[in-house]
PQR file with spaces between the fields and no chain letter, atoms N, CA, C, O and H, PARSE charges and radii, in Angstrom:
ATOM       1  N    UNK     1      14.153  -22.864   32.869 -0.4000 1.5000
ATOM       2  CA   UNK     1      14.328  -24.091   33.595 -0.0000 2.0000
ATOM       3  C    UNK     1      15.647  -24.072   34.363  0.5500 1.7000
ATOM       4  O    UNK     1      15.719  -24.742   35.392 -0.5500 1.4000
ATOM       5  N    UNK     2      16.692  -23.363   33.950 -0.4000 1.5000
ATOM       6  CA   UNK     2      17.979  -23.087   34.528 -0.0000 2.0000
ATOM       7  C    UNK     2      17.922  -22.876   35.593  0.5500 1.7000
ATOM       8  O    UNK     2      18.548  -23.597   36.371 -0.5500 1.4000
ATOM       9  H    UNK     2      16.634  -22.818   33.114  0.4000 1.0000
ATOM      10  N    UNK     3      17.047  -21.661   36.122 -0.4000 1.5000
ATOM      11  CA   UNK     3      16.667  -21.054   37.593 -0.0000 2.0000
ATOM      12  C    UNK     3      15.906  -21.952   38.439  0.5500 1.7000
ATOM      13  O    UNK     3      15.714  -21.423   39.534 -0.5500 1.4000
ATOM      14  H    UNK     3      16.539  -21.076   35.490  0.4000 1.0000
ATOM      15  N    UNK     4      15.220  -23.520   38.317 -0.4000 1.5000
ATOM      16  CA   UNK     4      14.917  -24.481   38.662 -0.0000 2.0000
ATOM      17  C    UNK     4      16.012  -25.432   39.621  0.5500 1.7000
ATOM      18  O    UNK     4      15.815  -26.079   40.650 -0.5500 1.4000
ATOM      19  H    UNK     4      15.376  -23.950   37.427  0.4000 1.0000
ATOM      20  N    UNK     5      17.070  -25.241   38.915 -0.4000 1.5000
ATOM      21  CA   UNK     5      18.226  -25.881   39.611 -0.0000 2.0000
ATOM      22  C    UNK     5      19.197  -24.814   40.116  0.5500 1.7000
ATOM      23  O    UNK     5      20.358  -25.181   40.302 -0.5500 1.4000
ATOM      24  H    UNK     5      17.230  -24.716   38.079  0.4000 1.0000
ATOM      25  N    UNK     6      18.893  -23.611   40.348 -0.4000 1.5000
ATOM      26  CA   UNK     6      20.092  -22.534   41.195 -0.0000 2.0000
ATOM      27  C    UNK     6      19.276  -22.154   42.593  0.5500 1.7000
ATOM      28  O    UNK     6      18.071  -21.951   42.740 -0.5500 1.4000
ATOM      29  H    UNK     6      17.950  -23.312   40.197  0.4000 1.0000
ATOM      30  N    UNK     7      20.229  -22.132   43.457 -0.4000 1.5000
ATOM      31  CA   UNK     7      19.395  -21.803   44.611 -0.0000 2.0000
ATOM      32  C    UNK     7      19.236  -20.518   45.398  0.5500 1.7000
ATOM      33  O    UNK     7      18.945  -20.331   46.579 -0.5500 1.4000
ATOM      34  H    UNK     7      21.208  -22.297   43.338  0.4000 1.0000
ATOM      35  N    UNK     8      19.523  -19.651   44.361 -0.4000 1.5000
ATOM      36  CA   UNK     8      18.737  -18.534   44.690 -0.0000 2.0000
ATOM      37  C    UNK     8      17.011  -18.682   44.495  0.5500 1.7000
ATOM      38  O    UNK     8      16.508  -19.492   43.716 -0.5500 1.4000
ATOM      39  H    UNK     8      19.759  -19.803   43.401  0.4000 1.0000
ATOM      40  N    UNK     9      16.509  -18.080   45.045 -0.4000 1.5000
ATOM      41  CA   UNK     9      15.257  -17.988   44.757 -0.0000 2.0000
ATOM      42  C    UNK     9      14.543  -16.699   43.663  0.5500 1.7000
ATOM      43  O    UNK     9      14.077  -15.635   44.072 -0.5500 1.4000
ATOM      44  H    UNK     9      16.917  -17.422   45.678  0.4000 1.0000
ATOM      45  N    UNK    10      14.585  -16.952   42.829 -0.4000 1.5000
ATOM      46  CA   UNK    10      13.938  -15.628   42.096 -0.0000 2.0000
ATOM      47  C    UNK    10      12.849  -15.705   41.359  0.5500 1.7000
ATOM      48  O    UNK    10      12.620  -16.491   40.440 -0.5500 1.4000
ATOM      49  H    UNK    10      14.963  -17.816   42.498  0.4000 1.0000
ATOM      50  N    UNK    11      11.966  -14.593   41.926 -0.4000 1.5000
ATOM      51  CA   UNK    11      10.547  -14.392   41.537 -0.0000 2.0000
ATOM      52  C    UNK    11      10.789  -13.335   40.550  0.5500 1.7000
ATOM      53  O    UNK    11      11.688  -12.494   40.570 -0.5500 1.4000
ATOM      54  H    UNK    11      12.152  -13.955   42.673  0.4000 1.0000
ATOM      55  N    UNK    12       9.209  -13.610   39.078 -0.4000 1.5000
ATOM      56  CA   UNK    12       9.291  -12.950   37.771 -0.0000 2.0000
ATOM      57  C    UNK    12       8.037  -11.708   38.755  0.5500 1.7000
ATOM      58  O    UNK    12       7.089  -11.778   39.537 -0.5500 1.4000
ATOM      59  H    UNK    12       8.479  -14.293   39.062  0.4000 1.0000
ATOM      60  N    UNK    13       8.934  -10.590   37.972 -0.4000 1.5000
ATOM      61  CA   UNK    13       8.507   -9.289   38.680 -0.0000 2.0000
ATOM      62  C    UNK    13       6.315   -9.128   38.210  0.5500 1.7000
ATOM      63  O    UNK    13       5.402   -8.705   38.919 -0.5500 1.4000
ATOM      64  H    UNK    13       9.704  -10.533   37.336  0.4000 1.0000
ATOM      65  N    UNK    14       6.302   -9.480   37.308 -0.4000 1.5000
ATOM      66  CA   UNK    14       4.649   -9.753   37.434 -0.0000 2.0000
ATOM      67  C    UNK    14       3.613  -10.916   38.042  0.5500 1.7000
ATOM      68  O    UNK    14       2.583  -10.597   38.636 -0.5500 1.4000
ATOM      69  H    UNK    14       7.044   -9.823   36.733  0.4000 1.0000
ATOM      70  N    UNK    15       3.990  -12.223   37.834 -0.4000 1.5000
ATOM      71  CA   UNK    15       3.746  -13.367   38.364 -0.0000 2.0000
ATOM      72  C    UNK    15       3.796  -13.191   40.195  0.5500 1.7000
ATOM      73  O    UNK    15       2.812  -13.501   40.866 -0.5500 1.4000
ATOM      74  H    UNK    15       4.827  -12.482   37.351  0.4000 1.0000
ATOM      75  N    UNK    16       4.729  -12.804   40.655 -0.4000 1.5000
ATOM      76  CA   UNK    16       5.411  -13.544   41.639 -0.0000 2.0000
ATOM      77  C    UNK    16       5.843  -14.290   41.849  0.5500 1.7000
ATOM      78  O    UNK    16       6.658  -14.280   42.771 -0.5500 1.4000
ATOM      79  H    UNK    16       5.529  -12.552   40.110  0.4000 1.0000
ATOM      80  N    UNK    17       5.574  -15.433   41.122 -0.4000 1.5000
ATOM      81  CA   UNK    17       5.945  -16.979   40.854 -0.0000 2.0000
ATOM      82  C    UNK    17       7.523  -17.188   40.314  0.5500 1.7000
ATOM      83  O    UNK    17       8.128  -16.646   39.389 -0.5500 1.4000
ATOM      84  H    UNK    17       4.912  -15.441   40.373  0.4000 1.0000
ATOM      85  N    UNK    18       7.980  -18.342   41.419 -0.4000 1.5000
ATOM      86  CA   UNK    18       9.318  -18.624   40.895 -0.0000 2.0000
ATOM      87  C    UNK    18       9.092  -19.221   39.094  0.5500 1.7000
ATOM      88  O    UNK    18       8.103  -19.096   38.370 -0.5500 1.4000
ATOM      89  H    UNK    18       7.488  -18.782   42.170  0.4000 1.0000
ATOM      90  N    UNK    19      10.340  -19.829   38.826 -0.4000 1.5000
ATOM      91  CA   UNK    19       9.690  -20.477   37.619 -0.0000 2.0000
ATOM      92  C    UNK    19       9.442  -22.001   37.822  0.5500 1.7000
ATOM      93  O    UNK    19       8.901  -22.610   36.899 -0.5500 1.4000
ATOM      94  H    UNK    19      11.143  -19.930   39.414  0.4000 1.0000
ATOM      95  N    UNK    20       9.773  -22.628   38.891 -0.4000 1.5000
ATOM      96  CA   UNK    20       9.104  -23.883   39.160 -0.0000 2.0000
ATOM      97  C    UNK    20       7.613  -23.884   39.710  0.5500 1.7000
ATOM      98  O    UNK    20       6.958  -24.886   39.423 -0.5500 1.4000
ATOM      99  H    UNK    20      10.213  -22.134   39.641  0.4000 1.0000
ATOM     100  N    UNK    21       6.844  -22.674   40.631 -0.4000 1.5000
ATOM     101  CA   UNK    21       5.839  -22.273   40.583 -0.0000 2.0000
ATOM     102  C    UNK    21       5.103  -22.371   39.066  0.5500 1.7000
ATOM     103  O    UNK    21       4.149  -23.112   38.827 -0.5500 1.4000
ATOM     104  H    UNK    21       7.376  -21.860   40.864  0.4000 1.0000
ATOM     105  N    UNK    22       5.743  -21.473   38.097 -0.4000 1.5000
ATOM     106  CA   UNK    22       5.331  -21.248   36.764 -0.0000 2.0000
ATOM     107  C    UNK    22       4.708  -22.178   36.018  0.5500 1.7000
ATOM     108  O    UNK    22       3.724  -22.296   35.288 -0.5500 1.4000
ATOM     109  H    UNK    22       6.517  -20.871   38.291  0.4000 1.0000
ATOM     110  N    UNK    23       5.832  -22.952   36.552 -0.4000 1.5000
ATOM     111  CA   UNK    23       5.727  -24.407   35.353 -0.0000 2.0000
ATOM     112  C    UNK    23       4.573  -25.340   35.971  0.5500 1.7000
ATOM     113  O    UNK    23       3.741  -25.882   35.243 -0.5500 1.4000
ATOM     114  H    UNK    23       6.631  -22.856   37.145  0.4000 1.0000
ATOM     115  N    UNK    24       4.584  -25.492   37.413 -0.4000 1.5000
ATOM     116  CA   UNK    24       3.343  -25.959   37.885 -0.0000 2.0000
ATOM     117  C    UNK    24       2.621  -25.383   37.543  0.5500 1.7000
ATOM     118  O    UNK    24       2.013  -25.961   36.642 -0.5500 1.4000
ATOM     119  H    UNK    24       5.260  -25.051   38.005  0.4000 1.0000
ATOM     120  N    UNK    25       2.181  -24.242   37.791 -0.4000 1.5000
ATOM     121  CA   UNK    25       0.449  -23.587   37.147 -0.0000 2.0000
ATOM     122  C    UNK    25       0.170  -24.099   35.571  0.5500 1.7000
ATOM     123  O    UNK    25      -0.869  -24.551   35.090 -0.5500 1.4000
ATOM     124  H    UNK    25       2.675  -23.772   38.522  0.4000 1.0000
ATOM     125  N    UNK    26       1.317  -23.892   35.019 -0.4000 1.5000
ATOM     126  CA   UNK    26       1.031  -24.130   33.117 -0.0000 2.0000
ATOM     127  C    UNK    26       0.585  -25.560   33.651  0.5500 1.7000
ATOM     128  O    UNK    26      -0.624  -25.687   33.846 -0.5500 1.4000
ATOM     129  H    UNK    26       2.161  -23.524   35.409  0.4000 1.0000
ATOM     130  N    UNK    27       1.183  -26.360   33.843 -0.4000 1.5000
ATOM     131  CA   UNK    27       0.876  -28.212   33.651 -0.0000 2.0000
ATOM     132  C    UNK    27      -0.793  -28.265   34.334  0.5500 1.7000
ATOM     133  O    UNK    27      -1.824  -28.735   33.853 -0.5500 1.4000
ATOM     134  H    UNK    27       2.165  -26.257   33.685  0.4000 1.0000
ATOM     135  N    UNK    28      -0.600  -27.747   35.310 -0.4000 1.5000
ATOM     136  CA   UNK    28      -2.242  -27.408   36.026 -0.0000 2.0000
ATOM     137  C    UNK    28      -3.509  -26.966   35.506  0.5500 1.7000
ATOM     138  O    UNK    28      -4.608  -27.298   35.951 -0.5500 1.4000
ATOM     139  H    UNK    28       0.238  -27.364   35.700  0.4000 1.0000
ATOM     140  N    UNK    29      -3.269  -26.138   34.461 -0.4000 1.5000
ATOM     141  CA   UNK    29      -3.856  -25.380   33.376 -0.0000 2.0000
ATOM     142  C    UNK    29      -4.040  -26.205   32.553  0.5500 1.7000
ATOM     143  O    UNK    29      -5.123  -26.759   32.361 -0.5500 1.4000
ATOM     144  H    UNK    29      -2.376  -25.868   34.099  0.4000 1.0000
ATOM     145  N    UNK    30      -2.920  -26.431   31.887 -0.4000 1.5000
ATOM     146  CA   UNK    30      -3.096  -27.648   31.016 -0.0000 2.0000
ATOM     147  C    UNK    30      -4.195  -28.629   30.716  0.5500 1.7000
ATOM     148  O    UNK    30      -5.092  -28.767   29.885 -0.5500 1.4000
ATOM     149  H    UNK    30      -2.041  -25.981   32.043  0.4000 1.0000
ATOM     150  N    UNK    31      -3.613  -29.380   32.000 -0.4000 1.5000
ATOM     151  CA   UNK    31      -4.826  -30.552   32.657 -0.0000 2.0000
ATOM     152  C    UNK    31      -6.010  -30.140   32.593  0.5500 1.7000
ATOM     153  O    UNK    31      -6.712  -30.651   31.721 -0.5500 1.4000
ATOM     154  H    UNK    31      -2.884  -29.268   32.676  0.4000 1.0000
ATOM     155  N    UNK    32      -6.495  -29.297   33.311 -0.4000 1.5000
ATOM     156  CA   UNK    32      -7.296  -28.735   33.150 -0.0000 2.0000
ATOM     157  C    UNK    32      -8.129  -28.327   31.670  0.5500 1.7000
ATOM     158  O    UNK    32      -9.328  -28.582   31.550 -0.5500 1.4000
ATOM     159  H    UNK    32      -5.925  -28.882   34.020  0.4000 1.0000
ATOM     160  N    UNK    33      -7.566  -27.858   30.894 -0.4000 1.5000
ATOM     161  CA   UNK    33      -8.049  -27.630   29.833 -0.0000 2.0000
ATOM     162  C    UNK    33      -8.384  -28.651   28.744  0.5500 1.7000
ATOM     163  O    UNK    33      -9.401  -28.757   28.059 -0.5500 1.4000
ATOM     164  H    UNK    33      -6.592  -27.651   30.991  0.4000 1.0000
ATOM     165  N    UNK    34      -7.370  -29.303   28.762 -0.4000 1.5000
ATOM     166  CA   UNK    34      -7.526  -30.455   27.766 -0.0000 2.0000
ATOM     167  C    UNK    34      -8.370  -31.971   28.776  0.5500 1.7000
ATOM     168  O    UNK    34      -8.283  -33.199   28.753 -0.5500 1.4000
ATOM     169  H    UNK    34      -6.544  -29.217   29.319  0.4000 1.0000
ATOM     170  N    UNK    35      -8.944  -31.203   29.356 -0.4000 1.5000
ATOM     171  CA   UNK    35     -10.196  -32.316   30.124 -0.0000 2.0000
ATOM     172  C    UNK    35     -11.172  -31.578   29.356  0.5500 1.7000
ATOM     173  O    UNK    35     -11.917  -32.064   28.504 -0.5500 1.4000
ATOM     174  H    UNK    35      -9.015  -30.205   29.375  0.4000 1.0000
ATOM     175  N    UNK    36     -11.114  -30.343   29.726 -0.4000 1.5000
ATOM     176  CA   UNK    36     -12.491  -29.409   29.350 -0.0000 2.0000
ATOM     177  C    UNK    36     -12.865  -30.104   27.901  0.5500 1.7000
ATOM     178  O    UNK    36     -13.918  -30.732   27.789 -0.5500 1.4000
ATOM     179  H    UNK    36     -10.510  -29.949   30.418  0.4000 1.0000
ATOM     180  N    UNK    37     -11.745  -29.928   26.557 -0.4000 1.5000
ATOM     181  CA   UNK    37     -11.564  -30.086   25.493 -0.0000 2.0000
ATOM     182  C    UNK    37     -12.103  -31.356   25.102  0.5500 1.7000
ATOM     183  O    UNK    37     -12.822  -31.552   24.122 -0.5500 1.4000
ATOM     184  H    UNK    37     -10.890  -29.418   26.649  0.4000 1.0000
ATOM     185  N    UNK    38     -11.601  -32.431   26.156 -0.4000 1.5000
ATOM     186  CA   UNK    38     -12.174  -33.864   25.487 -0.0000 2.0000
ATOM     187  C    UNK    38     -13.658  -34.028   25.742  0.5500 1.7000
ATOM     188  O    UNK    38     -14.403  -34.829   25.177 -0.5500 1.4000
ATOM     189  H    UNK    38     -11.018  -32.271   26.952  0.4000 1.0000
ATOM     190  N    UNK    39     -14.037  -32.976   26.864 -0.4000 1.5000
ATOM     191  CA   UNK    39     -15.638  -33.474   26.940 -0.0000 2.0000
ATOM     192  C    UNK    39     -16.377  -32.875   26.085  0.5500 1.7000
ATOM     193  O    UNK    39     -17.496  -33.317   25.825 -0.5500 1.4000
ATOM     194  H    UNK    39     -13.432  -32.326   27.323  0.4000 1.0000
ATOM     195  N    UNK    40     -15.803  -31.584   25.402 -0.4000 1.5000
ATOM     196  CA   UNK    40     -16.353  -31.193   24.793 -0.0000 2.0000
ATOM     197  C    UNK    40     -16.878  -31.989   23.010  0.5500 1.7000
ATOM     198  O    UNK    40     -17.797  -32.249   22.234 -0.5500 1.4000
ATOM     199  H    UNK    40     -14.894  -31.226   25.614  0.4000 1.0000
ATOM     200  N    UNK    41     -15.307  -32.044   23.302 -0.4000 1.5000
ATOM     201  CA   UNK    41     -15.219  -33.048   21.691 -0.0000 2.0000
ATOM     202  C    UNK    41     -16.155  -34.287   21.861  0.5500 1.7000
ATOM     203  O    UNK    41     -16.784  -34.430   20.812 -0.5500 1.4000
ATOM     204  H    UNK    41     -14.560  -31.833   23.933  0.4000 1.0000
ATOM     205  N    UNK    42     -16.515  -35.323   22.870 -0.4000 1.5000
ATOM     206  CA   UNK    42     -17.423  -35.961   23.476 -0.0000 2.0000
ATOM     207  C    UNK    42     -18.754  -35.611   22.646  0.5500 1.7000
ATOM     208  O    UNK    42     -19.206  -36.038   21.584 -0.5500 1.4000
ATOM     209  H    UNK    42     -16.003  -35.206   23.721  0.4000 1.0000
ATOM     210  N    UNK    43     -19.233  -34.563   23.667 -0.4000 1.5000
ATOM     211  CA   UNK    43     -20.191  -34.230   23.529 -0.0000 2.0000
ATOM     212  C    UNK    43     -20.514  -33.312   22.162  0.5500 1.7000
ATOM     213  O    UNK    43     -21.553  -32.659   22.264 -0.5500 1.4000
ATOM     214  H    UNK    43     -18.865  -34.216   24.529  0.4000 1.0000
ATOM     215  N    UNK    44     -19.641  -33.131   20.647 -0.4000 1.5000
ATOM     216  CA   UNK    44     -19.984  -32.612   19.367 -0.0000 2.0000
ATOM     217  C    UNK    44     -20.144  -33.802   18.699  0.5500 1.7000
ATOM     218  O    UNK    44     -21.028  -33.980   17.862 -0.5500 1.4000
ATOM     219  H    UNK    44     -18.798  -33.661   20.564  0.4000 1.0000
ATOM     220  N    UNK    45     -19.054  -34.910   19.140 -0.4000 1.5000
ATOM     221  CA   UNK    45     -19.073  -36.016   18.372 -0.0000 2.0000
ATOM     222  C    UNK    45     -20.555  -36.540   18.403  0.5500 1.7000
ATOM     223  O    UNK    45     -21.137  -36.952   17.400 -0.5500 1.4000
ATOM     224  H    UNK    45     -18.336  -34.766   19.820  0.4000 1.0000
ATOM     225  N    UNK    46     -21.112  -36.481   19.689 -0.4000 1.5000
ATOM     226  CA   UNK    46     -22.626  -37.262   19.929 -0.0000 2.0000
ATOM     227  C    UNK    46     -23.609  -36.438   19.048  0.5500 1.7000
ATOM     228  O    UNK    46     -24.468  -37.078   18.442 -0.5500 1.4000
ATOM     229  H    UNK    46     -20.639  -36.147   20.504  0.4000 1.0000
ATOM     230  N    UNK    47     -23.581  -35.390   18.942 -0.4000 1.5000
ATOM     231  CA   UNK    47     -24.325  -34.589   18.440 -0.0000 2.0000
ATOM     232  C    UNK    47     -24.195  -35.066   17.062  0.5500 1.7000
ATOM     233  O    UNK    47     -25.177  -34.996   16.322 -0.5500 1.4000
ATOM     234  H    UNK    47     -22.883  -34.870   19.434  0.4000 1.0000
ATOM     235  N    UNK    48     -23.146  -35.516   16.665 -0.4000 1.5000
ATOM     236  CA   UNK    48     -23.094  -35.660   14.950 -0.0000 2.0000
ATOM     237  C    UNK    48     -23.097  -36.819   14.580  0.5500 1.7000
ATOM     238  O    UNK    48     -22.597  -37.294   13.560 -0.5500 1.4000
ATOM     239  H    UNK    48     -22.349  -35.572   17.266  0.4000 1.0000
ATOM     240  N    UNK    49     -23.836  -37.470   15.649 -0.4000 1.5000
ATOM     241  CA   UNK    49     -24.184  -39.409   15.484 -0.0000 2.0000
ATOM     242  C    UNK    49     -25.289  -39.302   14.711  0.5500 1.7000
ATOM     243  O    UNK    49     -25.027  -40.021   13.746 -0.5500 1.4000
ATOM     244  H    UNK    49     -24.242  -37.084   16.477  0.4000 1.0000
ATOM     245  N    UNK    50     -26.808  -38.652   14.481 -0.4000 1.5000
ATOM     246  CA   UNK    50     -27.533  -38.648   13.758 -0.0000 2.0000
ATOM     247  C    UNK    50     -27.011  -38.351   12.781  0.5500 1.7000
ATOM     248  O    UNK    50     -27.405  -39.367   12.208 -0.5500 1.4000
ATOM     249  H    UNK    50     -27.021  -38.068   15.264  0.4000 1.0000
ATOM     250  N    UNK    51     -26.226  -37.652   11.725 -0.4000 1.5000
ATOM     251  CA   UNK    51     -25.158  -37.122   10.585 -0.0000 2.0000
ATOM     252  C    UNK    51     -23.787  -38.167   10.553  0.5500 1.7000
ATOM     253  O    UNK    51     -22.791  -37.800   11.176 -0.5500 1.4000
ATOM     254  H    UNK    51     -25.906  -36.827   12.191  0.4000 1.0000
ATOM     255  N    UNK    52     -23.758  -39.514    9.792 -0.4000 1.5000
ATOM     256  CA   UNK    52     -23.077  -40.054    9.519 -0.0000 2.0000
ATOM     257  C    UNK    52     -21.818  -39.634    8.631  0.5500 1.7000
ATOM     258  O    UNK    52     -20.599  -39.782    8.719 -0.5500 1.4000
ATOM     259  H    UNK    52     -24.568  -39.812    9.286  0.4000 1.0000
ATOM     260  N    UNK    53     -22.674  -39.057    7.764 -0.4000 1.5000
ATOM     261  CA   UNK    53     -22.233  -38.192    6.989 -0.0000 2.0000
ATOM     262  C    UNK    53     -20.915  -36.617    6.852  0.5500 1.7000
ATOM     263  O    UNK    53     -19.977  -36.176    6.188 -0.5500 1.4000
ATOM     264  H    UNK    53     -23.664  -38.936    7.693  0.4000 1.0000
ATOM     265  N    UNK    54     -21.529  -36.432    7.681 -0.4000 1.5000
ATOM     266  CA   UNK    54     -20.624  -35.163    8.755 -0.0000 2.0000
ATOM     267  C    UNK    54     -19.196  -36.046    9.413  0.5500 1.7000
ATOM     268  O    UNK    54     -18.172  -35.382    9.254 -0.5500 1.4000
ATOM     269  H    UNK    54     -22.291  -36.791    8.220  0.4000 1.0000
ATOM     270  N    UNK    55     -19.036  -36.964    9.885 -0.4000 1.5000
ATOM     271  CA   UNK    55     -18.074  -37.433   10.367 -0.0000 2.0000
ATOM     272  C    UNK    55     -17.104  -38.160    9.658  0.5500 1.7000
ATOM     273  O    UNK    55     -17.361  -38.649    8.558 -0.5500 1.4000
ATOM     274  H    UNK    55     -19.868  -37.503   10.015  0.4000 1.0000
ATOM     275  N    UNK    56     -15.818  -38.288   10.298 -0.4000 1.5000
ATOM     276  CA   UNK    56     -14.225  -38.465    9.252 -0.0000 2.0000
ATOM     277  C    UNK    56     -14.878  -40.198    9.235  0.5500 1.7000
ATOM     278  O    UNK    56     -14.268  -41.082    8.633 -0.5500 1.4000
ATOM     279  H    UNK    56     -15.610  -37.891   11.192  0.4000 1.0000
């Protein structure tokens, strides 16, 4: 995060990506994923509505 506030510009030799690049893709990803995650959980929870039983 240091290299966020210096104004050189420096790119990580595999990425290319500065590390404020970086940190955008992770949060992007993120989002992304934990959408995926809740629909999924959604859609197990429904599945286990006939099974009262099965659930907390």
């Amino acid at each position: 995060m240091d290299q966020m506030e210096s104004s050189e510009v420096i790119r990580e030799n595999k990425t290319n990506m500065t590390s404020e690049e970086q940190v955008k893709a992770i949060l992007a990803a993120t989002r992304e994923l934990d959408q995926k995650k809740a629909a999924i959980y959604e859609q197990l929870m429904g599945e286990l509505e006939p099974f009262p039983f099965l659930k907390n």
